[in-house]
N, C-alpha and C positions, 0 to 999 in steps of 0.2 A: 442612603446616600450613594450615588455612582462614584466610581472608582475613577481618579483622574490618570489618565495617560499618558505615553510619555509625547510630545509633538511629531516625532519623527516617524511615525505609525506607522508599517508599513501598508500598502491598499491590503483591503480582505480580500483574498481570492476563491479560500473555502470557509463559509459565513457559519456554517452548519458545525462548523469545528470550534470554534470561539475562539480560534486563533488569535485573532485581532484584541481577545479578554486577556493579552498574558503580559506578564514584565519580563524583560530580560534580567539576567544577574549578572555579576561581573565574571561571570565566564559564560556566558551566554545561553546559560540552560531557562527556562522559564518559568515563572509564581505566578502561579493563579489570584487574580485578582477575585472579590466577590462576583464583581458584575459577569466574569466565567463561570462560576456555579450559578447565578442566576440562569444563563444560560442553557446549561446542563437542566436546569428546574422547569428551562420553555420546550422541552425536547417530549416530542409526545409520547413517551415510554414514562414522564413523573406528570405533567402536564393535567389538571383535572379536564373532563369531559362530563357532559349532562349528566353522565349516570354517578358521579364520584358522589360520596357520600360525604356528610357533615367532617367526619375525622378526617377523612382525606382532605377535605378542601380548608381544613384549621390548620394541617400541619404544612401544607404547603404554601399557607400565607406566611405562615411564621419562618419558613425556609426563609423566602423569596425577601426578607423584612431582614431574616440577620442569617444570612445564607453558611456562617461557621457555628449557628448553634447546635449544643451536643441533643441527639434525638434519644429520648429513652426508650427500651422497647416495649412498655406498655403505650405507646403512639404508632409503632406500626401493628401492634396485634390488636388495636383499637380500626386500623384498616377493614373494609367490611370487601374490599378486591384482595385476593391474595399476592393476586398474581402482579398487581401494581405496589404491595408489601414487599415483595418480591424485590420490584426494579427498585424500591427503594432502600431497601438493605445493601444492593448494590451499590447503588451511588455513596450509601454514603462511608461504605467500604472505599471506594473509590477518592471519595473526600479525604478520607483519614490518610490512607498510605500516601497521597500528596502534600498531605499537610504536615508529615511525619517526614518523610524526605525534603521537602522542601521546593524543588519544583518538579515537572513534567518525566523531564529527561530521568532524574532518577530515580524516583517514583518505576518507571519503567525499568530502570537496569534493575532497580529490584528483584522486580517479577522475572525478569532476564534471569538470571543469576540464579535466582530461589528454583528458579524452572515451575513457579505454581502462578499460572496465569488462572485465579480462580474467579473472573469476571467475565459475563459474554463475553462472546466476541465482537458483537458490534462497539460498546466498550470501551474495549482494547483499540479497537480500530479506530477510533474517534482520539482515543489518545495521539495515538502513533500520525492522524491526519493535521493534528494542530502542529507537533513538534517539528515534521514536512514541510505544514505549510512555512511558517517563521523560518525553517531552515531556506526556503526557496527564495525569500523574502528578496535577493538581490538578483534572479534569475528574470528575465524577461522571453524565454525559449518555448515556444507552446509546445514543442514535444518532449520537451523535462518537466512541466505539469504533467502533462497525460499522463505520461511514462510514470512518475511519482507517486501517480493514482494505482498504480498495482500494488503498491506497498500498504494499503488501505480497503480496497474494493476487491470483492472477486470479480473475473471476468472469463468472459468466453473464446474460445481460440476456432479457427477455419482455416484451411488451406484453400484459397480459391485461384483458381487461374496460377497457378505457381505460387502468390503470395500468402505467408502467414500474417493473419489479419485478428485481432484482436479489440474486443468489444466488452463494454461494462454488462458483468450478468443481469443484474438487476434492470438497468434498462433497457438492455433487451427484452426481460420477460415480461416488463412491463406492455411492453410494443405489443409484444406477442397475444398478450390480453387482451389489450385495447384497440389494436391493429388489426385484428386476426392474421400476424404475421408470424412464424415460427422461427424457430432458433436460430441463429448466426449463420450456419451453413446452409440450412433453408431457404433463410432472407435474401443472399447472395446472389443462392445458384439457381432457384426454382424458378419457373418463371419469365427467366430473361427481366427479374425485377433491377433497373437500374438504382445507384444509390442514394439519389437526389428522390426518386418517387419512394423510396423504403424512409426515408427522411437520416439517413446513415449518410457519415462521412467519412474518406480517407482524410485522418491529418495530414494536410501538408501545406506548402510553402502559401498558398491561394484563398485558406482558411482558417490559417494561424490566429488571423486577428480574430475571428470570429468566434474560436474558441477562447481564448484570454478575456473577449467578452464576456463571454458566457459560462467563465470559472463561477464565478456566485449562484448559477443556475444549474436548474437538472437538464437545460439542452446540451451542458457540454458531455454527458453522457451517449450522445451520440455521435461521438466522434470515436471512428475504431485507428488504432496505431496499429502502424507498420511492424512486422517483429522478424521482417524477411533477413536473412545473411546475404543470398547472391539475387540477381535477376537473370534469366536467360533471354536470350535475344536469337531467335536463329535469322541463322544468315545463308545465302545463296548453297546451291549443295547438300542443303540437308546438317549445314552446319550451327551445331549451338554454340554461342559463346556465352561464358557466364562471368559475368562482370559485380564486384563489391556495390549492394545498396548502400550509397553515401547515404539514403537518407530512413536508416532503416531506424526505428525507433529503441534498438538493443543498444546502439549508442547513446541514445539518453540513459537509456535504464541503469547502465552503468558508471554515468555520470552523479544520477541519484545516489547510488547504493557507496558511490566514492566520497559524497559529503554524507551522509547516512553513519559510514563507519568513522569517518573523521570527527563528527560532531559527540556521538558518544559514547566513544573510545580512547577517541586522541590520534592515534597514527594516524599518519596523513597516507591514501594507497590510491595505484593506478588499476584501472579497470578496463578491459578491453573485449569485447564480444570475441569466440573462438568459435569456429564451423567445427574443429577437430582437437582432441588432444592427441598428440605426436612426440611424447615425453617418454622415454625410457624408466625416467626415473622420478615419475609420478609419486608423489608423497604424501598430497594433500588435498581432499575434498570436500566440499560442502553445497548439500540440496537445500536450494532456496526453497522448495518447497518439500511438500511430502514425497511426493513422484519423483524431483529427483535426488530425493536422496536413495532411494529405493537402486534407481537405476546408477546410481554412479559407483551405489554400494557394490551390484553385481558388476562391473564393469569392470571396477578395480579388480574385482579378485577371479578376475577372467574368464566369466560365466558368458557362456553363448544366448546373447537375447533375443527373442521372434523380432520380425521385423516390426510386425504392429508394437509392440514395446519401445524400440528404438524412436518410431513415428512422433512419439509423444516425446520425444528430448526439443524443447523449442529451440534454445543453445546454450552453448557454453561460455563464461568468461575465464578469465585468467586475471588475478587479482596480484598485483606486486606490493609491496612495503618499500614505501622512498628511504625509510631507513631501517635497514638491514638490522639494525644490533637491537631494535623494540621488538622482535621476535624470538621466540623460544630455539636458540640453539642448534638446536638438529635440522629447522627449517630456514636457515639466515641464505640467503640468495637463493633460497629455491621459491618455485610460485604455489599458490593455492588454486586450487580450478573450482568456480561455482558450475552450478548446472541447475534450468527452469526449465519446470516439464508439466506439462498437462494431463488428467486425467484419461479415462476411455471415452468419457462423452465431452470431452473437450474443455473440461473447466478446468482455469489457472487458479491457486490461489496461494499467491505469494508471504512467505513469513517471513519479515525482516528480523524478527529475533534471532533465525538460525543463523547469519550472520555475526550476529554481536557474539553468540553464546558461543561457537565453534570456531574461531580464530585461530593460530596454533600462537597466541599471546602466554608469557609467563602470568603464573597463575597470580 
């Protein structure tokens, strides 16, 4: 039997996520209905293929039939794929600590908290892309989708012409295979390849709607955001002026990560993209990814870094608390500084965990 809904649905945006599969609860975290583990059960990582065997295609009718039945494991060592035994001890690893928490969100603080995220990562990431999407649910801004998309997807970063430009990995190397076009900075610069013949787009104000269309699709993968801080402009004399990108895409991002920590946390905080920290009395840092925590960790403790080290800080925010007293004492009006950084060959890959996990909140 399908799962009845509530009417007020919001559109799917990311179909791939089962977003559109959840209930809300009275504090707005969300329960999986069956018809989201069916889901999970059409995703070709459990999905039988011509080669699946008898077992496999018995037990995954009987998922798909009563999608919270208990699996014993003489049913997946009856599996004759291991590696499809495999995804499926997964999932239903995955089933259980959902069904044990009760929805989504804590289900994940769990793993938050425990610090044992013992599931892929793509996973994990599909979690964290449904909780996004429902979170987004009243946003209408193509570049707070995109932007939201790094909390999910890896991507690839270029400095081209002055701007830092940012692109989904995956659909670029897809391109790359099927295009015979090479990585993001290649795509770019080589060539005099303009971005309309690469089939890449700058989001912006001209192609908003095209991308919001094409949320349900893998085209909106080729859409790269902006992640520039300033533009320069020169001017007569040899003069540069460098002026605030209003419409840099670090403003959404920040945006995200401000409902991100309100929604499963609770404190409500202000986020703001930063070119520089100019704080004396610097207190508190958190690398949104691996890169930078590495670098903010040397920074702090005022280690001289090569320039190519530096190059990879894409930037900084400054995160406030609207109120003061839900923080831990020693940090009450002071700020926290994140920091997003890119690898040596250019790949971002955002963890919105370190966020939740490293707050300076009473414990």
């Amino acid at each position: 039997m399908k799962t009845q809904l509530p009417d007020n649905m919001p559109p799917v945006a990311w179909p791939g996520s089962g977003q559109h599969l959840l209930q809300p609860d009275a504090r707005g975290w969300h329960r999986p209905t069956d018809d989201y583990w069916r889901r999970w059960l059409s995703r070709p990582e459990l999905a039988p293929v011509d080669e699946s065997c008898a077992a496999e295609r018995r037990l995954h009718e009987r998922l798909l039939a009563e999608p919270r039945r208990p699996v014993a494991g003489a049913e997946l060592d009856a599996l004759a794929d291991r590696d499809v035994a495999d995804n499926y001890g997964h999932f239903l690893r995955l089933r259980e600590a959902v069904s044990g928490a009760g929805t989504l969100e804590a289900a994940y603080l769990g793993w938050v908290r425990s610090r044992r995220f013992d599931l892929p990562p793509l996973f994990m990431d599909l979690v964290v892309q449904a909780i996004v999407a429902r979170l987004l649910a009243d946003q209408d801004t193509a570049q707070v989708w995109r932007a939201a998309e790094l909390l999910f997807r890896p991507q690839r970063v270029a400095i081209v012409e002055g701007r830092v430009l940012c692109g989904d990995q995956q659909g670029l190397d897809q391109m790359q295979q099927h295009g015979g076009l090479g990585d993001l900075g290649r795509l770019l610069r080589e060539g005099g390849v303009a971005l309309s013949e690469a089939q890449m787009r700058v989001l912006d104000e001209t192609n908003a709607d095209r991308y919001l269309a094409d949320r349900c699709h893998d085209d909106r993968h080729r859409h790269l955001l902006d992640l520039t801080h300033a533009l320069a402009q020169t001017l007569s004399h040899g003069l540069v002026l460098q002026m605030d990108n209003a419409r840099s895409g670090l403003r959404s991002l920040a945006r995200v990560l401000e409902l991100w920590v309100g929604h499963l946390l609770g404190p409500q905080v202000s986020i703001r993209p930063e070119a520089r920290v100019e704080d004396p009395a610097w207190r508190w840092h958190i690398g949104l990814d691996a890169q930078a925590s590495a670098l903010l960790d040397a920074l702090y403790q005022g280690q001289t870094l090569p320039e190519e080290n530096l190059r990879r800080l894409i930037s900084l925010f400054r995160l406030d608390f609207d109120d003061p007293s839900v923080v831990q004492a020693d940090m009450r009006g002071r700020p926290v500084y994140l920091g997003l950084a890119m690898d040596s060959e250019g790949r971002l890959r955002l963890k919105p965990q370190n966020l939740l996990l490293n707050l300076p909140l009473p414990a």
